[in-house]
VMD Tcl script that draws the C-alpha trace (Angstrom):
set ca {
  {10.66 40.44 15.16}
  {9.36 37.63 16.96}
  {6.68 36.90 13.50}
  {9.89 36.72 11.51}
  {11.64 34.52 13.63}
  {8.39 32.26 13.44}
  {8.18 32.44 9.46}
  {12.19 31.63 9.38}
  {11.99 28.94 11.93}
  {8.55 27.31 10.55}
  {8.24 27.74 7.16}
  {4.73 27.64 5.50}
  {5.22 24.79 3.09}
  {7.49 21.76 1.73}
  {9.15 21.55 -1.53}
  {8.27 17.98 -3.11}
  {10.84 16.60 -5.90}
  {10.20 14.72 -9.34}
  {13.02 13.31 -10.26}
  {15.92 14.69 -9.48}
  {18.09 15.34 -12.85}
  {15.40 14.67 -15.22}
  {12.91 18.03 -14.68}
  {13.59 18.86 -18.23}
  {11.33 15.69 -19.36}
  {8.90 15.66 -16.18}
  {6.18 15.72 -18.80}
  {7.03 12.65 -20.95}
  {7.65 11.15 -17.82}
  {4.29 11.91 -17.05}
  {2.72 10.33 -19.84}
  {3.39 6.61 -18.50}
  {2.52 7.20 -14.86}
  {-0.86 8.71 -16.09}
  {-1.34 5.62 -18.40}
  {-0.83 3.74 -15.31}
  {-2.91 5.75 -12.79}
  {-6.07 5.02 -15.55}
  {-4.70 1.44 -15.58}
  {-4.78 1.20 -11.72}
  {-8.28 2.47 -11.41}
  {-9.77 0.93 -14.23}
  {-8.81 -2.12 -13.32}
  {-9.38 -2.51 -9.82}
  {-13.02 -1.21 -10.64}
  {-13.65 -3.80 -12.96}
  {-12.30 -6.39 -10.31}
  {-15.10 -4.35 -7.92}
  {-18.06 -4.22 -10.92}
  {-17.20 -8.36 -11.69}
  {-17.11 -9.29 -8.18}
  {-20.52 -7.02 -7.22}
  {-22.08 -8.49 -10.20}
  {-21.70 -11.95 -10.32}
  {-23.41 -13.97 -7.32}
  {-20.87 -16.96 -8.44}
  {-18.02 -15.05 -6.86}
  {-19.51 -13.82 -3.53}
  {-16.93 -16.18 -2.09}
  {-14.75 -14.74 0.63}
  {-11.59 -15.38 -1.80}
  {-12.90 -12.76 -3.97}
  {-14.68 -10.53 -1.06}
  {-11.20 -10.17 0.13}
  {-10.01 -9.27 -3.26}
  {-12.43 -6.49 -3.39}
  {-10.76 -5.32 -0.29}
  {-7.67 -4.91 -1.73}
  {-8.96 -3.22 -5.02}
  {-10.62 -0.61 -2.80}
  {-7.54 0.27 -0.61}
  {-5.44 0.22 -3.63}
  {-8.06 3.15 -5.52}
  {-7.45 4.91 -1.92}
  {-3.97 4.92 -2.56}
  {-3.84 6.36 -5.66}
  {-6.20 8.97 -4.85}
  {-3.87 9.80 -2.19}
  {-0.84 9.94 -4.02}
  {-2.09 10.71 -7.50}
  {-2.87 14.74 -6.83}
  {0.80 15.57 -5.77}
  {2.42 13.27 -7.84}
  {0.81 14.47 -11.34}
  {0.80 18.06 -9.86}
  {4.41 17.26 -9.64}
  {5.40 16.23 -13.09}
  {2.89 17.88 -14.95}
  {2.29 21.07 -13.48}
  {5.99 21.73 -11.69}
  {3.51 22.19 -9.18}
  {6.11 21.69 -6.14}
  {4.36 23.64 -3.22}
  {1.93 21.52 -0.29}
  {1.19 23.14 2.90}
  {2.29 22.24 6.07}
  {-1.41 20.84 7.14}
  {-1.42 18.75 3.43}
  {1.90 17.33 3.99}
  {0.92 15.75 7.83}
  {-2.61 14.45 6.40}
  {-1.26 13.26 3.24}
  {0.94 10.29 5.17}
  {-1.74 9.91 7.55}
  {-4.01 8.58 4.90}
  {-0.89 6.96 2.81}
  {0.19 4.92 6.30}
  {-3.54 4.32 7.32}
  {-3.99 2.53 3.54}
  {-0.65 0.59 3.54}
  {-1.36 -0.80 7.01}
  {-4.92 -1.58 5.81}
  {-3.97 -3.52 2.60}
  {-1.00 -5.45 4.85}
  {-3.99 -6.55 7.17}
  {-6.62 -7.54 3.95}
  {-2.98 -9.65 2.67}
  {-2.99 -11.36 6.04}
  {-6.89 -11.74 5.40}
  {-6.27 -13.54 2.35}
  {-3.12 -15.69 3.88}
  {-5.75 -16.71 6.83}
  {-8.46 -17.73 3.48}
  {-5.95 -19.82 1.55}
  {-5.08 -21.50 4.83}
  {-8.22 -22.46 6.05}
  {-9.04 -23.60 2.47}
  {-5.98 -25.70 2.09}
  {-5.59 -26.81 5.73}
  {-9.30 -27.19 6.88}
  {-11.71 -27.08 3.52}
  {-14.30 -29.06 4.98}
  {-15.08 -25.93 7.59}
  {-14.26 -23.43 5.44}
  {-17.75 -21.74 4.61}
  {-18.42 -22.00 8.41}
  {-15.39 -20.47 9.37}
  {-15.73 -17.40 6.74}
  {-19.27 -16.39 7.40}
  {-19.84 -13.25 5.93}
  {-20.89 -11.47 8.62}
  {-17.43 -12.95 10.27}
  {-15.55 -11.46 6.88}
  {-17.46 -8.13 7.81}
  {-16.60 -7.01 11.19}
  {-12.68 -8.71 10.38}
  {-12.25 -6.23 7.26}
  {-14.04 -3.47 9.99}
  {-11.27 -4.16 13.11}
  {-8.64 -4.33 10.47}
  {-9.75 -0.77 8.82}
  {-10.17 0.55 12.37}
  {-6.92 -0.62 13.54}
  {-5.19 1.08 10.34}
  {-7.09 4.60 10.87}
  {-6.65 4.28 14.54}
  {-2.68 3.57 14.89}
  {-1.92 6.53 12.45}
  {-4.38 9.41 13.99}
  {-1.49 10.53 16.42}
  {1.02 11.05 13.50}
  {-0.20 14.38 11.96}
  {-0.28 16.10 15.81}
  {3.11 14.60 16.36}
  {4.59 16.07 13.49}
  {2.32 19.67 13.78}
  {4.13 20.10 17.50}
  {7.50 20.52 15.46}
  {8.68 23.72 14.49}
  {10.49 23.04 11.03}
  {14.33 24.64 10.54}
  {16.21 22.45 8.22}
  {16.04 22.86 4.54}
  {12.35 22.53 3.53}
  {13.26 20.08 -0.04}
  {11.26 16.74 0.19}
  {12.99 14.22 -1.64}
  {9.95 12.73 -3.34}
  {6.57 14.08 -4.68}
  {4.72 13.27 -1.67}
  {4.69 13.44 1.93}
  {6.09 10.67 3.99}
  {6.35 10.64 7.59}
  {9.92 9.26 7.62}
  {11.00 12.34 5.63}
  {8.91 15.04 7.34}
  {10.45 14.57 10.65}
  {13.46 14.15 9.55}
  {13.11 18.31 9.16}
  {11.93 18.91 12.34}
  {14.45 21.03 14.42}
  {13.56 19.41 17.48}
  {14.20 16.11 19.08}
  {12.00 13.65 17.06}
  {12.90 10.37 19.57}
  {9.04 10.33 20.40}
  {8.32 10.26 16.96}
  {10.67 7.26 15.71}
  {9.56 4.95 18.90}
  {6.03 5.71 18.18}
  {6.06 5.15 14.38}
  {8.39 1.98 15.39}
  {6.12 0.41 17.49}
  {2.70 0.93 14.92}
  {4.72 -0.65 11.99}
  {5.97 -3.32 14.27}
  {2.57 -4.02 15.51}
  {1.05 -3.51 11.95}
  {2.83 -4.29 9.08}
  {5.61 -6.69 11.22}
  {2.95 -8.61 13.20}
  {1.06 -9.46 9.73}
  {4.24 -10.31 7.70}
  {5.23 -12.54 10.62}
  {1.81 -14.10 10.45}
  {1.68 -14.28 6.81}
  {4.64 -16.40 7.06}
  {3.03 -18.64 9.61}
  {0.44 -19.40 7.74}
  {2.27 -20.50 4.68}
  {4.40 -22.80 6.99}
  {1.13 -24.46 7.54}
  {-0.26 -24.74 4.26}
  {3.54 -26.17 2.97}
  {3.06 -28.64 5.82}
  {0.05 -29.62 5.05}
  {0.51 -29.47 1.11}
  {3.41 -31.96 1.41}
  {1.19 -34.17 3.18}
  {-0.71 -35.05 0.56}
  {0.34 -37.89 -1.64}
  {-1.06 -37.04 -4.39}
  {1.70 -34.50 -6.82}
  {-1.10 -33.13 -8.95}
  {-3.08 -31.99 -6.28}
  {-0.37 -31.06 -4.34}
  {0.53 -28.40 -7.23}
  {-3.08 -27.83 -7.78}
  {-2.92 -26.48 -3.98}
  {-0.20 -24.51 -4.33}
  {-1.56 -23.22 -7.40}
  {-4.40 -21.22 -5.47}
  {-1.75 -19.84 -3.08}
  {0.42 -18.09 -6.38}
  {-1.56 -14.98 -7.08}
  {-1.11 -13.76 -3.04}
  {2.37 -14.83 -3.13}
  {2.42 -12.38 -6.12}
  {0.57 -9.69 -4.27}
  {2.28 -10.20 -0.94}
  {5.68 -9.18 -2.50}
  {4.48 -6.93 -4.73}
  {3.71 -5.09 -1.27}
  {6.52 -5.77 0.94}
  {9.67 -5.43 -0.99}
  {8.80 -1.74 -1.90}
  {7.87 -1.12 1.58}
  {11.06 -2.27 2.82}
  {13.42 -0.84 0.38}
  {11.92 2.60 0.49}
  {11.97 2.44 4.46}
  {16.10 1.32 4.24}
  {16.76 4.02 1.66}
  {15.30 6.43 4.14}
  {17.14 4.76 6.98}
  {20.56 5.23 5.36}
  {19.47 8.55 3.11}
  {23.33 9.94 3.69}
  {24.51 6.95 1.34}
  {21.78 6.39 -1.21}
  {21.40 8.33 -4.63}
  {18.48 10.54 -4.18}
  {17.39 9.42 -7.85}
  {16.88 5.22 -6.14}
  {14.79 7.26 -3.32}
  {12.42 8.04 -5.54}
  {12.32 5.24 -7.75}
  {11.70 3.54 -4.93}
  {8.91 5.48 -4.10}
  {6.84 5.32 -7.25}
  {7.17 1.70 -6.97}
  {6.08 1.60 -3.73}
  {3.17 3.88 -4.43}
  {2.26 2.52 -8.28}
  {3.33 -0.91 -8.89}
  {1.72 -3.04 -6.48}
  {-2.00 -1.60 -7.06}
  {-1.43 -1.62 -11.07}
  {-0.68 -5.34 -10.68}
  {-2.43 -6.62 -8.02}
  {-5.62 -7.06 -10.54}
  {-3.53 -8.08 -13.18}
  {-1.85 -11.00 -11.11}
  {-5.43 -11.86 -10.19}
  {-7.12 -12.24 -13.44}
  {-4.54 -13.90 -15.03}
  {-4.14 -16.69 -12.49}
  {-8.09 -16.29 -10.97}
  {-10.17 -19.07 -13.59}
  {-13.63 -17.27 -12.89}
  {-12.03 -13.60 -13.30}
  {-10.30 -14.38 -16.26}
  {-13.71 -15.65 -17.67}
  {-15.83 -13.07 -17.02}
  {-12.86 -10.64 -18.20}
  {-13.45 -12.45 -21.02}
  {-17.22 -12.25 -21.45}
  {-17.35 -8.41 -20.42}
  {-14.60 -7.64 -23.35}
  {-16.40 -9.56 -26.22}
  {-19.28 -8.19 -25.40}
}
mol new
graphics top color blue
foreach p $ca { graphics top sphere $p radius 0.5 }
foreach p [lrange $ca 0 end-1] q [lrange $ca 1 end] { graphics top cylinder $p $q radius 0.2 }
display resetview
């Protein structure tokens, strides 16, 4: 009796969603996020495969962007397995243990690409701001060990999440609302109080994703200062210039993040359907056109783009 109580009270899996109303044409919807999954990776490894290969762009601009091209293919590879299960398969089932380590590694990413962003805010304003000190200022063994706190301080903030969420026996209705695991949504099943949880998960995306957006901000207060300073107009837009393609990625990250975590806020009011929507641009659009945005507006990747294709 008390084995059934335990199977009724903590069920062995979550059910993920596609999207909801549409399950009759999950596989032509599938067609176009495969096209972009092989989109994503193929183009953040040719970012990796220019930048490795040509000692011209071993600048830390560019070792930054490599950054960003790896934690992007580590999202996708996190995401990409349930999703396409998902859609192509009807494949709906993850076990408990899979859904707590899938959001550990999709939180640990996010938090990792917000810090390489506020990596590449801190490059465009010591290039703009202080140029004559900026190859002794970005050393690259001082690029190294930044990219190495950063990483740590991504992995290390999220490790307590899964063994949170495993102390939880699980009651409510086992349907997740998307087609992967998200701590937000998780907990939110949890027949227990989950105050720990929501202070704790407050306080690492406060200290993580808040304290670089803040300082993202900063630093383009700075480089505006300094940009208007000079008299010159042309170079004044030629400054800004090198400051578009992170402005690009920087949103590109951020306004997913924080319309997915509102929907989740105020789930009880949103359509389920802009929930996911939400999530698949959260989880697709930014790494798809973070290399994009890049070599269109990056002179020395859009050459070499160039040279690679016509050859």
């Amino acid at each position: 009796m008390e084995n059934a109580n335990d199977t009724k009270f903590n069920p062995a899996l979550f059910l993920l969603t596609g999207i909801p109303g549409y399950e009759d044409v999950h596989l032509w919807i599938a067609i176009p996020i495969c096209l972009i999954y092989v989109i994503l990776i193929m183009g953040n490894e040719v970012i990796l495969y220019i930048i490795k290969t040509e000692p011209s762009l071993h600048e830390p601009m560019f070792i930054f962007l490599s950054m960003l091209a790896i934690t992007d293919i580590g999202l996708s590879i996190a995401t990409a397995p349930t999703i396409l299960g998902v859609l192509l398969f009807n494949s709906r089932e993850i076990s408990l243990d899979a859904c707590f380590a899938q959001p550990f590694f999709i939180h640990s990413l996010s938090f990792i690409e917000s810090s390489v962003l506020l990596l590449m805010a801190f490059d465009r304003f010591i290039a703009i701001c202080n140029p004559l000190r900026y190859t002794s200022i970005l050393t690259l063994p001082r690029i190294a060990k930044m990219g190495l706190v950063f990483a740590l301080r991504g992995l290390s903030v999220e490790i307590p999440d899964p063994f949170l969420l495993k102390r939880y026996r699980y009651c409510r209705a086992n349907v997740l609302t998307l087609s992967f695991c998200l701590n937000q949504e998780v907990m939110k099943k949890a027949c227990g109080d989950i105050t720990v949880n929501s202070i704790y998960g407050f306080f690492i995306v406060l200290s993580t994703v808040g304290l670089d957006s803040l300082l993202i901000f900063l630093s383009y207060v700075m480089i505006l200062k300094t940009v208007l300073g000079i008299a010159s107009h042309t170079e004044c837009l030629r400054a800004l210039n090198t400051c578009v393609s992170h402005l690009c990625a920087v949103l590109l990250f951020y306004i997913p993040m924080i319309g997915l975590s509102v929907t989740h806020r105020f789930a009880e009011h949103i359509s389920p359907l802009l929930q996911v929507i939400l999530g698949y641009i959260y989880m697709l659009v930014p790494p798809v056109m973070n290399p994009i945005v890049y070599s269109v507006k990056s002179k020395h990747l859009h050459a070499k783009l160039i040279k690679i294709f016509v050859k």
